[in-house]
DSSP file (Angstrom, degrees, kcal/mol; ACC not computed):
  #  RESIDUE AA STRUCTURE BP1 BP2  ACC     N-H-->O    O-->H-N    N-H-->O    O-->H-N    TCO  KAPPA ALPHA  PHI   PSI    X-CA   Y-CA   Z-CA
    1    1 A X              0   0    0      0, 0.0     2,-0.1     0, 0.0     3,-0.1   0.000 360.0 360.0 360.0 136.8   -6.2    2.2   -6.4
    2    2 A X     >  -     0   0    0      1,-0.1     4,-1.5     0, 0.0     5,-0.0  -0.142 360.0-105.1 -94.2-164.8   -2.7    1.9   -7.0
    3    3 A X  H >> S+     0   0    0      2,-0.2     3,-1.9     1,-0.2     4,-1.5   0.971 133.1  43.8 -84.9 -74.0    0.9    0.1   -5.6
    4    4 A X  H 3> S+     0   0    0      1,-0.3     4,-1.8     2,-0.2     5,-0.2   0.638 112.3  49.9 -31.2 -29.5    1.3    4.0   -4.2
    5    5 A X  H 3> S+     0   0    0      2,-0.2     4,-1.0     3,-0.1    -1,-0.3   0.867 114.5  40.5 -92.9 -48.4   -2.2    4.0   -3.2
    6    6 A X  H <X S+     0   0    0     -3,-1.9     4,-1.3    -4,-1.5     5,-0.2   0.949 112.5  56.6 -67.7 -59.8   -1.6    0.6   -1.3
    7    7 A X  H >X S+     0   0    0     -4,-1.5     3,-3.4     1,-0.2     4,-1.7   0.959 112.1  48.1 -36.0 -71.3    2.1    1.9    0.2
    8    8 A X  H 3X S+     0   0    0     -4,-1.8     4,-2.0     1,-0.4     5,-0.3   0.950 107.8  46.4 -51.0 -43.0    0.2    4.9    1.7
    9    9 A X  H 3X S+     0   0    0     -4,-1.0     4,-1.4    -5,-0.2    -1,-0.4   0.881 115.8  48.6 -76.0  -6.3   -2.7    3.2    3.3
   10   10 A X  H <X>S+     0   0    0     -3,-3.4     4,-2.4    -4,-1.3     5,-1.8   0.899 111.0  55.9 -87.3 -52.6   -0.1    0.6    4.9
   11   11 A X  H  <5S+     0   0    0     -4,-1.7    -2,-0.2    -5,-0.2    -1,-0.2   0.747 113.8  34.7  -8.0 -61.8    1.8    3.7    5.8
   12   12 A X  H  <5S+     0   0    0     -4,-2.0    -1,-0.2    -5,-0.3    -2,-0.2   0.874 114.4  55.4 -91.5 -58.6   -1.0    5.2    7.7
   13   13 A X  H  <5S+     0   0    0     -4,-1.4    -2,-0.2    -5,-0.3    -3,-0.1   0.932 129.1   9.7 -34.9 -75.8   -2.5    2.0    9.1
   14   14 A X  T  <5S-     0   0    0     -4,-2.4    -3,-0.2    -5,-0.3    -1,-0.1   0.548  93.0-125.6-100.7  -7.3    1.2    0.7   11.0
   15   15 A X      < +     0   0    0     -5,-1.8    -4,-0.2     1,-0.2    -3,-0.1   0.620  49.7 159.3  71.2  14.3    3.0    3.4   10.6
   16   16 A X        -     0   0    0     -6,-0.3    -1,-0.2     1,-0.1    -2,-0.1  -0.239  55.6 -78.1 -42.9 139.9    6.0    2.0    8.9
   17   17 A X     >  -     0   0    0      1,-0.1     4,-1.4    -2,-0.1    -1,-0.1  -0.196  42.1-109.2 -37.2 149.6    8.3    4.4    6.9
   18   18 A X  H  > S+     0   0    0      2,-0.2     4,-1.7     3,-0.2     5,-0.1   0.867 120.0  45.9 -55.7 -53.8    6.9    5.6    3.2
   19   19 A X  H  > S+     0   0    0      1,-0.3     4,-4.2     2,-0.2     3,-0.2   0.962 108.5  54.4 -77.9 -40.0   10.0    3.2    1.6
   20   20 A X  H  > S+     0   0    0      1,-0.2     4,-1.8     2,-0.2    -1,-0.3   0.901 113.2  38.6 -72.6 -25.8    9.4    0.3    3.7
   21   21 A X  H  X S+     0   0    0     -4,-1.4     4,-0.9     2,-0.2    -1,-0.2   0.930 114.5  55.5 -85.3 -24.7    5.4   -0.1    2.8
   22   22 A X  H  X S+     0   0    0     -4,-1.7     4,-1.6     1,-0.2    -2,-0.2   0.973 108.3  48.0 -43.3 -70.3    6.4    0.8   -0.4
   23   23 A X  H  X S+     0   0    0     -4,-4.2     4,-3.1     2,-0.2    -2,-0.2   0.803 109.9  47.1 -11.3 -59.3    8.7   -2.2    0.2
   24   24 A X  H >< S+     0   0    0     -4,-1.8     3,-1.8     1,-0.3     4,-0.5   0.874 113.9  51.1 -67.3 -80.0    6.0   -4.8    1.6
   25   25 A X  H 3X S+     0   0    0     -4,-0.9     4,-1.6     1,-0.4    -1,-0.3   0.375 112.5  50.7 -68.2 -30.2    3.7   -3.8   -1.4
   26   26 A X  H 3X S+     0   0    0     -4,-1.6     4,-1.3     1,-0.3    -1,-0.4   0.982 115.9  36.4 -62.9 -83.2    6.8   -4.5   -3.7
   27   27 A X  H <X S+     0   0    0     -4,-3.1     4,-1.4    -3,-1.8    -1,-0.3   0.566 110.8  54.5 -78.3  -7.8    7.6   -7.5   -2.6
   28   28 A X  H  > S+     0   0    0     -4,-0.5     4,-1.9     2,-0.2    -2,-0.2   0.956 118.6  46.4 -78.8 -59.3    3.6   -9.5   -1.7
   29   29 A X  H  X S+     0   0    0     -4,-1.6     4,-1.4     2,-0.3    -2,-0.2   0.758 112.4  42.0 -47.8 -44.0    2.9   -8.5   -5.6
   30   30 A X  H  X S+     0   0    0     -4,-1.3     4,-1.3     2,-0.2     3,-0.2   0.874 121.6  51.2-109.0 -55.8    6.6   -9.8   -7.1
   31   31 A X  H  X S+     0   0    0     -4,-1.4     4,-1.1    -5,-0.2    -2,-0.3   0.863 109.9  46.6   2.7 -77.2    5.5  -13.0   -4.4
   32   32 A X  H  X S+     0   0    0     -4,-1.9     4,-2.4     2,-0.2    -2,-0.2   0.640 113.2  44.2 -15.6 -62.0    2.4  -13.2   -5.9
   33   33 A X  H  X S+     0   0    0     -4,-1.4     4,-2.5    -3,-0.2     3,-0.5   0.998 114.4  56.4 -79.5 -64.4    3.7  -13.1  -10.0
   34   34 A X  H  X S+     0   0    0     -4,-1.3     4,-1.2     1,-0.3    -2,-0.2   0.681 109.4  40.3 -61.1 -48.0    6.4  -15.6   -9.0
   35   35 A X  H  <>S+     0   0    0     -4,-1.1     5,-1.6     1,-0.2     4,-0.4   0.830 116.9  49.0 -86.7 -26.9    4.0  -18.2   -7.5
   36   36 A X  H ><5S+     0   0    0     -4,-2.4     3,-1.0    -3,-0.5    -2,-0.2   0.877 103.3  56.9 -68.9 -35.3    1.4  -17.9  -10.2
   37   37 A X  H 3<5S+     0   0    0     -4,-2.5    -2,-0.2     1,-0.2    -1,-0.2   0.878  99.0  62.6 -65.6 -20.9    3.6  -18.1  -12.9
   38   38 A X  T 3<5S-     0   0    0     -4,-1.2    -1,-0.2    -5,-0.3    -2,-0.2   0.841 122.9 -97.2 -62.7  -8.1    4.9  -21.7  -11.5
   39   39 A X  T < 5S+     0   0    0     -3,-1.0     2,-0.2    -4,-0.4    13,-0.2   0.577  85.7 134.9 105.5  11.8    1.3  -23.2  -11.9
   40   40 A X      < -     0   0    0     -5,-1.6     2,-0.7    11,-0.1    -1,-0.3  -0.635  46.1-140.2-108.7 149.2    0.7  -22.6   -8.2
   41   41 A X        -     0   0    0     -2,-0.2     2,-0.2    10,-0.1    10,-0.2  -0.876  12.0-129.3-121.0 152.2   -2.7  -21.0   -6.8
   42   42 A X        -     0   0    0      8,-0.8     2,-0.4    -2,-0.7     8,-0.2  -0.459  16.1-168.6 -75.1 152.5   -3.1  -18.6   -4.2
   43   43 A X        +     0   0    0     -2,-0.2     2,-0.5     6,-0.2     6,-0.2  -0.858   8.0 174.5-156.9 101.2   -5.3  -18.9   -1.4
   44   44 A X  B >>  -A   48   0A   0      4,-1.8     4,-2.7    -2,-0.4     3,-1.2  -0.954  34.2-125.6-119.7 109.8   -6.1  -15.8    1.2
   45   45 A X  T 34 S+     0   0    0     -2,-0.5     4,-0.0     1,-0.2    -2,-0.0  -0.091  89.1  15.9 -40.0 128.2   -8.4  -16.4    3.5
   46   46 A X  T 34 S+     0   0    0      1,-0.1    39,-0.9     2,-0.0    -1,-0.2   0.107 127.0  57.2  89.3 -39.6  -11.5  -13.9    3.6
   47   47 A X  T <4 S-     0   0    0     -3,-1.2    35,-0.9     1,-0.3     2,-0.3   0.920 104.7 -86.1 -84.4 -62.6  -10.5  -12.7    0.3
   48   48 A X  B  <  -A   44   0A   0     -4,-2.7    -4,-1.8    33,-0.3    -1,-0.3  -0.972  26.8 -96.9 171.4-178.5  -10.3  -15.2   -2.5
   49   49 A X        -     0   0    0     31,-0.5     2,-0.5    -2,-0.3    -6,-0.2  -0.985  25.4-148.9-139.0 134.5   -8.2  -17.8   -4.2
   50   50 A X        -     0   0    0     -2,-0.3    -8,-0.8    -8,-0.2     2,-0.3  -0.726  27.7-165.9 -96.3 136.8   -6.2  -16.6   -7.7
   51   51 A X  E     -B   78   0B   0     27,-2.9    27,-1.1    -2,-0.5     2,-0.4  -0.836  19.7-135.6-118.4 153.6   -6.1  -20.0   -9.8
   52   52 A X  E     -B   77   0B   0     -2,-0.3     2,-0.2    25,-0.2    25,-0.2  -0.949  27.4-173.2-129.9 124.2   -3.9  -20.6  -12.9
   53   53 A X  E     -B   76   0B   0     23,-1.0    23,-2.1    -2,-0.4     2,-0.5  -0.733  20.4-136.7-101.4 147.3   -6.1  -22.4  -15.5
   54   54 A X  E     -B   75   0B   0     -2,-0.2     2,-0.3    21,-0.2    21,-0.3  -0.946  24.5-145.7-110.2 121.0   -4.6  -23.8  -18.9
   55   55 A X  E     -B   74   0B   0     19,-2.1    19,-0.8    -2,-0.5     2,-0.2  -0.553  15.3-121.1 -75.1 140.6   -7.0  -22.9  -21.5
   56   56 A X        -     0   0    0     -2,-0.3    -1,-0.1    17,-0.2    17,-0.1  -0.577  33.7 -91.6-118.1 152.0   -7.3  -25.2  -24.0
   57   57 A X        +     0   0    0     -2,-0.2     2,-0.4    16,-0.1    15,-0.2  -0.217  51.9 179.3 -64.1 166.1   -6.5  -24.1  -28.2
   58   58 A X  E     -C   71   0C   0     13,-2.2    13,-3.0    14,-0.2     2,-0.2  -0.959  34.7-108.3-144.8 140.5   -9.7  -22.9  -30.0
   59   59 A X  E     +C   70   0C   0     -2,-0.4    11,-0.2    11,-0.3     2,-0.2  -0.550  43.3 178.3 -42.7 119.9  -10.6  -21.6  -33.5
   60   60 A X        -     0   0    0      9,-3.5     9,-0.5    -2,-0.2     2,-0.3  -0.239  28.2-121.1-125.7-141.7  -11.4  -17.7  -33.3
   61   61 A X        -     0   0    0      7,-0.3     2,-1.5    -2,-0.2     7,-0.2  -0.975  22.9-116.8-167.6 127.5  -12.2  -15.5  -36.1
   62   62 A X     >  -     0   0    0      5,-1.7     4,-3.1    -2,-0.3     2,-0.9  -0.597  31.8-155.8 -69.1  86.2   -9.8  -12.0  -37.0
   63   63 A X  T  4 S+     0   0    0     -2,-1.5    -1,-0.2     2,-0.2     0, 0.0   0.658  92.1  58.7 -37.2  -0.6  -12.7   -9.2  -36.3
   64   64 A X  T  4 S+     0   0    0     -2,-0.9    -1,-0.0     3,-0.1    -2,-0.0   0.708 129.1   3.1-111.7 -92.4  -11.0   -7.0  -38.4
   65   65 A X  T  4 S-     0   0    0      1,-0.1    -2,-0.2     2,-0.0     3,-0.1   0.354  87.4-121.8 -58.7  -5.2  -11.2   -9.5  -41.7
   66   66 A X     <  +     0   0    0     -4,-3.1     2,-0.2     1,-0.2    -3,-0.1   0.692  54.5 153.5 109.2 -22.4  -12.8  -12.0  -40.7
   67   67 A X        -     0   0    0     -5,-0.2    -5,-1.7     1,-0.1     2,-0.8  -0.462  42.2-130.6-107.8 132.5  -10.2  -14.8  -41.4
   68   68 A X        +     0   0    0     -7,-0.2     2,-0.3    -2,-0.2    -7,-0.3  -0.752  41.4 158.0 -93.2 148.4  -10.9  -17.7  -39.1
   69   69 A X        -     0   0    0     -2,-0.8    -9,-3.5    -9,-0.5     2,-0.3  -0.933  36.5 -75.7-144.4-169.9   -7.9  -18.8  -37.4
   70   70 A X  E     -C   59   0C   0     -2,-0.3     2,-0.8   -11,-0.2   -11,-0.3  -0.823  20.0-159.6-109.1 146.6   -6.4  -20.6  -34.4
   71   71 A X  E     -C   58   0C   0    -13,-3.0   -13,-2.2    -2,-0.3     3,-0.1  -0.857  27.9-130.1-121.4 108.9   -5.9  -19.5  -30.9
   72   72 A X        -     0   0    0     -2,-0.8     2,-0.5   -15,-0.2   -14,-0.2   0.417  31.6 -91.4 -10.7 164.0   -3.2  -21.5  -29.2
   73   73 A X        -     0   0    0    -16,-0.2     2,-0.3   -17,-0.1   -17,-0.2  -0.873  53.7-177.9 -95.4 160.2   -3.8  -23.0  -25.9
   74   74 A X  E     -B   55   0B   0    -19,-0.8   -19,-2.1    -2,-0.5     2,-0.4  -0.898  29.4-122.1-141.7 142.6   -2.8  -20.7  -23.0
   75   75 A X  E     -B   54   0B   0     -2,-0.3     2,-0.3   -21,-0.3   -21,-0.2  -0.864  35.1-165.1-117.6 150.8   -2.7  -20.7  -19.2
   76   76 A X  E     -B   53   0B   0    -23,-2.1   -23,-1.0    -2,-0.4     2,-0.3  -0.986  21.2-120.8-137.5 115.3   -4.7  -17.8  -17.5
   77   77 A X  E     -B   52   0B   0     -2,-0.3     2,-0.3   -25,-0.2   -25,-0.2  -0.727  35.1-167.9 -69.9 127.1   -5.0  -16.2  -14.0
   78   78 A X  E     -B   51   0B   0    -27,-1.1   -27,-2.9    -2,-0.3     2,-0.1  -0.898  16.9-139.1-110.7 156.4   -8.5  -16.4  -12.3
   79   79 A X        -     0   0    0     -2,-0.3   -29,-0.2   -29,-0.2   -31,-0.1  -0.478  11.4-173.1 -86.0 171.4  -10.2  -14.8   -9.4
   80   80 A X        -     0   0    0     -2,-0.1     2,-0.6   -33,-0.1   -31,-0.5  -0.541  22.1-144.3-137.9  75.0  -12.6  -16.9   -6.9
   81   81 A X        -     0   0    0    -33,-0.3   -33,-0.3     4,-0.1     5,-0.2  -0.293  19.6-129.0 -14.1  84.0  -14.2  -14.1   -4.2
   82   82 A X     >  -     0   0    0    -35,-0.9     4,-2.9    -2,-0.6    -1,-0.1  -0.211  32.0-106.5 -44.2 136.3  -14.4  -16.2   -1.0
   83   83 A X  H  > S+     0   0    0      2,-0.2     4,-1.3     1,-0.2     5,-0.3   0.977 125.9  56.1 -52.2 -53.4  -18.6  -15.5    0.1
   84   84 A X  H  > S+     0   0    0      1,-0.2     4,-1.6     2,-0.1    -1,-0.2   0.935 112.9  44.6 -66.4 -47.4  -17.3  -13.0    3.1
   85   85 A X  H  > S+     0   0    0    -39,-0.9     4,-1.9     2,-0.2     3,-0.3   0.881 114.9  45.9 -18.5 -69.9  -15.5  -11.2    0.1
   86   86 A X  H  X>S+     0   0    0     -4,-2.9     4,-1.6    -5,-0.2     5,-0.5   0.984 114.0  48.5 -60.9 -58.7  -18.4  -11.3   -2.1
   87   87 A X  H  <5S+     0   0    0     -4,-1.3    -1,-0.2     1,-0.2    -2,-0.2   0.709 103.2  57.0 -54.6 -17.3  -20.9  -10.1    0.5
   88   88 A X  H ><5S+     0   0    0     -4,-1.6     3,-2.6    -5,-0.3     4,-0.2   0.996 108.3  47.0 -53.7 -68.5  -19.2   -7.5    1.6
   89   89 A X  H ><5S+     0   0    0     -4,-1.9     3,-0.7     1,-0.3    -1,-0.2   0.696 109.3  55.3 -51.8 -13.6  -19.0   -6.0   -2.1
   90   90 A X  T 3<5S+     0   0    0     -4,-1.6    -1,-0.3     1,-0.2    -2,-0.2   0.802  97.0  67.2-102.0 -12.2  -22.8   -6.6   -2.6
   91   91 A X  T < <       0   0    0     -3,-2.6    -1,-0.2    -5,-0.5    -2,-0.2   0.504 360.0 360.0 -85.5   1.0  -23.4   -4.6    0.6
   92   92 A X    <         0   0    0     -3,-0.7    -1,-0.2    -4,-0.2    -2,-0.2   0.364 360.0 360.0-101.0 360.0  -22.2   -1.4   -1.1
């Protein structure tokens, strides 16, 4: 499913204009990147909570030669499935 994909079904659902769910989808996503790149995590009830973790540096290895080198440390977006989330999905 796409940001179009998402505009339409909002579309359909409340019956807002094509540009204006386009809109919401626009702005909860550009919401969303803003507050995860400060270090902040998200929390939606029923759904899940998006975390930013700092990954710590490591020694990795080039697959293509071979050549071991080092992989910085890094900060990372994670998911957490809230259980009504998860069960749902495990009921399909």
């Amino acid at each position: 499913m796409t940001k179009a994909d998402l505009a339409d079904k909002i579309y359909e659902e409340v019956g807002l204009s094509k540009k204006e769910a386009a809109g919401i989808v626009e702005l909860l996503f550009n919401s969303m990147k803003n507050i995860l790149s400060e270090g902040e995590s998200i929390k939606i009830t029923g759904f899940g909570t998006f975390l930013v973790r700092k990954k710590g540096s490591r020694r990795g290895r080039n697959p293509k030669t071979g050549e071991e080198i080092q992989i910085e440390q890094r900060r990372v977006v994670t998911f957490k499935p809230s259980l009504q989330f998860k069960s749902l999905v495990e009921k399909v």
